[in-house]
Structure formats: structure tokens, C-alpha cells
SEZA-590508 format. One record per residue (C-alpha): residue number from 1; residue in one letter; x, y, z. Coordinates in Angstrom, 2 decimals, padded with zeros to 5 digits, always signed. Layout:
N
NUM	A	X	Y	Z
...
***
This chain:
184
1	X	+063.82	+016.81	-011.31
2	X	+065.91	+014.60	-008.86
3	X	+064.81	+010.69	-008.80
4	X	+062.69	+011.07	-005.97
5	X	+060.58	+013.03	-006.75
6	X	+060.22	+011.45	-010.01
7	X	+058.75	+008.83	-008.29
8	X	+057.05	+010.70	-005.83
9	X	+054.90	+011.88	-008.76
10	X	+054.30	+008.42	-010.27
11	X	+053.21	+007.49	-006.79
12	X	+050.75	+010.63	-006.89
13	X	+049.65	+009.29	-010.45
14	X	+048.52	+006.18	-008.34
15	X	+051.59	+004.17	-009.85
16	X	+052.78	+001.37	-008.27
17	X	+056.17	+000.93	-007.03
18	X	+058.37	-002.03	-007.22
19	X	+060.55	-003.96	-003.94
20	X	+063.67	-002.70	-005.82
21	X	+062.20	+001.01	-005.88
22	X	+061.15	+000.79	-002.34
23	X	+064.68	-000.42	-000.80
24	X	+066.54	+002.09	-002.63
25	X	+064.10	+004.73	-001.20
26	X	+064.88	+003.45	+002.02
27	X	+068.10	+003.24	+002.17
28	X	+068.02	+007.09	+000.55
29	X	+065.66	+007.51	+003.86
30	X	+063.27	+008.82	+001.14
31	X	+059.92	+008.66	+002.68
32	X	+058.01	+006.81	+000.20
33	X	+054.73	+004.97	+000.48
34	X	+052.07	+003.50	-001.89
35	X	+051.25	+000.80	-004.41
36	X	+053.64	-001.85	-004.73
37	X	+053.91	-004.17	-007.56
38	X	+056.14	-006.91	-008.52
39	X	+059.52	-006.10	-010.74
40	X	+058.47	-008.28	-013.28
41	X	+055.17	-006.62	-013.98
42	X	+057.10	-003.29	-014.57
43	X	+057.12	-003.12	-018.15
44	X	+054.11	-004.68	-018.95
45	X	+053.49	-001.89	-021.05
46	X	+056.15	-002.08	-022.79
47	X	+056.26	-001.35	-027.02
48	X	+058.58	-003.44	-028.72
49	X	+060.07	-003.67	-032.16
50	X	+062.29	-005.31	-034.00
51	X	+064.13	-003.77	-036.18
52	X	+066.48	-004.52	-039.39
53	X	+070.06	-003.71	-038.19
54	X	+071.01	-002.24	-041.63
55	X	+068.08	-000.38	-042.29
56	X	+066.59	+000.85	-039.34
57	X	+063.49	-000.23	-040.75
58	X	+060.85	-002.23	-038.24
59	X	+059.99	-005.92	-038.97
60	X	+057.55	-006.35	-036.93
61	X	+055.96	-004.98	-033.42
62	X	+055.80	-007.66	-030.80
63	X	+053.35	-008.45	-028.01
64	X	+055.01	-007.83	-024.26
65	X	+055.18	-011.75	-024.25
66	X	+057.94	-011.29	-026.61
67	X	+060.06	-009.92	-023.66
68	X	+059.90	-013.81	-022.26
69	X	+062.31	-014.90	-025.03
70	X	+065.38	-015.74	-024.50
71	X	+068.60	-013.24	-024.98
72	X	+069.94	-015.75	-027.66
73	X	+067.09	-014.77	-030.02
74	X	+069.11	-011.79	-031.12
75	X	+072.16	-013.66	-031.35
76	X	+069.94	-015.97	-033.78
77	X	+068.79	-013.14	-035.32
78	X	+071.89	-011.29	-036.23
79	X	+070.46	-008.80	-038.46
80	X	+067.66	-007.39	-035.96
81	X	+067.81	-005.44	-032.84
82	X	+064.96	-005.20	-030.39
83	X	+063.75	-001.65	-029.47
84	X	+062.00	-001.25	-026.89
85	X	+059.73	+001.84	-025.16
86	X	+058.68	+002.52	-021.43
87	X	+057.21	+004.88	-019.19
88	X	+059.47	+003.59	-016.53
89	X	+062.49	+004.18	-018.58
90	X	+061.82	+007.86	-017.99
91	X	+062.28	+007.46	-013.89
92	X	+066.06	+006.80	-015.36
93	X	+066.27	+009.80	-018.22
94	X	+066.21	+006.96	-020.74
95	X	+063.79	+006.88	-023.60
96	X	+064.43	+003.95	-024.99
97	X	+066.50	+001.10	-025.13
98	X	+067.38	-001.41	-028.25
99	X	+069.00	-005.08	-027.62
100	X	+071.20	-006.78	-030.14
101	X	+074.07	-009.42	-030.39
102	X	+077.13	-007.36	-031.10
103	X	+079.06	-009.59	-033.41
104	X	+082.50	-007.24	-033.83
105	X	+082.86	-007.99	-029.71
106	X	+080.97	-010.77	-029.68
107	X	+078.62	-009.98	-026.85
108	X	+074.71	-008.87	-026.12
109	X	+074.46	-005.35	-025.75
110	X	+071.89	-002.72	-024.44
111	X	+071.99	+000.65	-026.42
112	X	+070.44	+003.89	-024.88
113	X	+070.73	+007.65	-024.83
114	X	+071.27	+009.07	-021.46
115	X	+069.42	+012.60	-020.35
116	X	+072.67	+013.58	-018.37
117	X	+074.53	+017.06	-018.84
118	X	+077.56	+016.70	-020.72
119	X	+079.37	+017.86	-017.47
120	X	+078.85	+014.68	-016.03
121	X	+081.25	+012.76	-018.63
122	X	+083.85	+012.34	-016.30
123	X	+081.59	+010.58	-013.46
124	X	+079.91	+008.28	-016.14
125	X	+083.33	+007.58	-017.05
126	X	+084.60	+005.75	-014.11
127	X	+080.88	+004.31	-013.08
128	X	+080.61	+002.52	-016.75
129	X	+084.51	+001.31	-016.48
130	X	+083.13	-001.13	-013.64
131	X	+081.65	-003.31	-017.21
132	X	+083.96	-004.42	-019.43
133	X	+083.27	-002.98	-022.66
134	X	+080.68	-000.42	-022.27
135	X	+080.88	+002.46	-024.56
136	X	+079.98	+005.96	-023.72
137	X	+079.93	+009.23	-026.33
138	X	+078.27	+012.33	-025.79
139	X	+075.85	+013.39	-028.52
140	X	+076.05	+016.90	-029.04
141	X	+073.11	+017.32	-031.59
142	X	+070.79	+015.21	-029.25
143	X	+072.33	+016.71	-025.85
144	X	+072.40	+012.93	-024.61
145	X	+074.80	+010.39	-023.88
146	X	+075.08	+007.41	-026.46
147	X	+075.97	+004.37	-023.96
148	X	+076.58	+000.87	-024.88
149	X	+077.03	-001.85	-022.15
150	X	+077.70	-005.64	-022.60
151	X	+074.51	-007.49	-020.94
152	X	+076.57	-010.12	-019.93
153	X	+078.19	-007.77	-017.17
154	X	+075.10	-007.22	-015.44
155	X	+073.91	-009.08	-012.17
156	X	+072.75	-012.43	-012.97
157	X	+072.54	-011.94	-016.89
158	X	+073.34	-015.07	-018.92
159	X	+072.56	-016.26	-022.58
160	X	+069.70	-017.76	-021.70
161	X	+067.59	-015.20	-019.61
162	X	+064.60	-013.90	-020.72
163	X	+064.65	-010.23	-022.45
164	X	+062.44	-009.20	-019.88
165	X	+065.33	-010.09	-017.17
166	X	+068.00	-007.86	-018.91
167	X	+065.54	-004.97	-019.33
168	X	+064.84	-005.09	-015.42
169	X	+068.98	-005.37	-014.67
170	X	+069.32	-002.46	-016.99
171	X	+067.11	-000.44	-015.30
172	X	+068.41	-001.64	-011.70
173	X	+071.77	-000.50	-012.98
174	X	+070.85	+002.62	-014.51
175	X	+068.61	+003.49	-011.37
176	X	+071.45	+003.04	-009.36
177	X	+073.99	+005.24	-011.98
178	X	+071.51	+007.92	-011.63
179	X	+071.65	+007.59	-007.71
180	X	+075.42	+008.29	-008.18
181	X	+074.97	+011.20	-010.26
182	X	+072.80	+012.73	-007.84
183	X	+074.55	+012.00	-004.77
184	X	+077.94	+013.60	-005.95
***
């Protein structure tokens, strides 16, 4: 199912859209209309975890306020990760996402499997070589694509912006990656 009418559906549902969602539509010349709602209310719904690096195991499930920390927390917290679950990750063939300070390359990095055919390795290729040390494997057993990308590469991501900010660029930039695919 192609992106728009993923969120054609979610519009049927009686979702709401966001501004982002909306421009991209239009400059698709998707005809989409309905709810709108602002980006940072997107993952309100959001289930979060954090999770022992070594073990796997969780700590602890957080509130969505968590999300209004700062990136540095897992940098503090060099033995956790944060996992995190949405609804809205699906519009982007993502199922979840996990956060962590990546001390080997010394950076903050977003972790995610990809729903993407493996023909498509090539094209993710060259779209993730525009950020400087993201990672990309396919994942035979799971039939997804294990990608890595340093936070710090996205638009307007520094140390000090709240989770909730590099959730929303991830998405922007994975929205747009799945744009790409389609388009070619």
C-alpha cells in the first residue's frame, strides 16, 4: 500500500493529519483533506521503554512526558536505550524505533527495521549516504532493513533537544525516504 493511501485510510479512521503530512500531500498533488493536528501531538500515544543495553531487558516503561527529555539523557545513561512504539511509525513501514548514545562513534543514534524489499538496497544506499554514518543491513530472517542513523545529522537535531524532537525528524526523514522509494 503506497503512502497515500496509507494516510488516506487514517484520514477515513477520522485521524488527524499533521502541517508536515499535509505539504507533502500537496506538493505530491495528493488530494487530501481532514483533521489536522499539530506535529508535536503526533505521538502522544506513544509506548516507551527503556531498556538495559546488555540485556535487552526493560527498566522501566515511561509516561509520553518522558519524550520531553533531553537527547543527553541517553548519553547519561550509557547502558539504556529508549524504545519506543507508534501507530504513526507504521505510515513509514517502521515498527519501532530505539534511541541510544553510541559510544564506539560517539554519537546519538536512532535504530529501526525498515519494511522495504530487499531490491531496494541499492536506492537506500545512496539516500542514507547523505548522513554521515548511518548504517544499513538487510535482515534476511526478518525480511527488513536494520538502519542506523546518527541523530545529529538530522534537521535541527542537537544534544539538547527533546526526544520527542528527534522522533518527529526521524519520521520527517523517513516519510520523505519512503517518498523516494515510491517515486522511482
Amino acid at each position: 500500500m503506497s503512502l497515500q493511501n496509507r494516510l488516506q485510510d487514517l484520514l477515513k479512521e477520522g485521524q488527524a493529519l499533521t502541517d508536515f503530512e499535509y505539504a507533502e500531500a500537496a506538493r505530491q498533488n495528493w488530494p487530501l483533506e481532514g483533521a489536522k493536528m499539530k506535529e508535536e501531538a503526533r505521538f502522544a500515544d506513544s509506548y516507551i521503554e527503556r531498556v538495559d543495553k546488555e540485556s535487552e531487558e526493560m527498566i522501566q516503561t515511561e509516561a509520553v512526558s518522558f519524550l520531553n527529555t533531553p537527547l543527553t539523557y541517553v548519553k547519561k545513561q550509557p547502558n539504556e536505550f529508549i524504545y519506543i512504539e507508534s501507530k504513526w511509525f507504521d505510515v513509514v513501514k517502521v515498527d519501532g524505533l530505539a534511541i541510544e548514545w553510541d559510544e564506539v562513534f560517539q554519537t546519538y543514534t536512532a535504530l529501526f527495521g525498515l519494511k522495504r524489499p530487499k531490491k531496494d538496497t541499492g536506492l537506500l544506499k545512496e539516500m542514507l549516504s547523505e548522513l554521515n554514518g548511518a548504517q544499513l543491513q538487510f535482515n534476511g530472517q526478518d525480511g527488513l532493513f536494520d538502519i542506523n542513523i546518527p541523530l545529529l545529522e538530522l534537521e535541527n537535531i542537537q544534544e539538547d533537544t527533546p526526544i520527542i524532537d528527534a522522533i518527529s525528524a526521524v519520521y520527517r526523514y523517513l516519510f520523505h525516504l519512503i517518498l523516494q522509494l515510491e517515486n522511482e
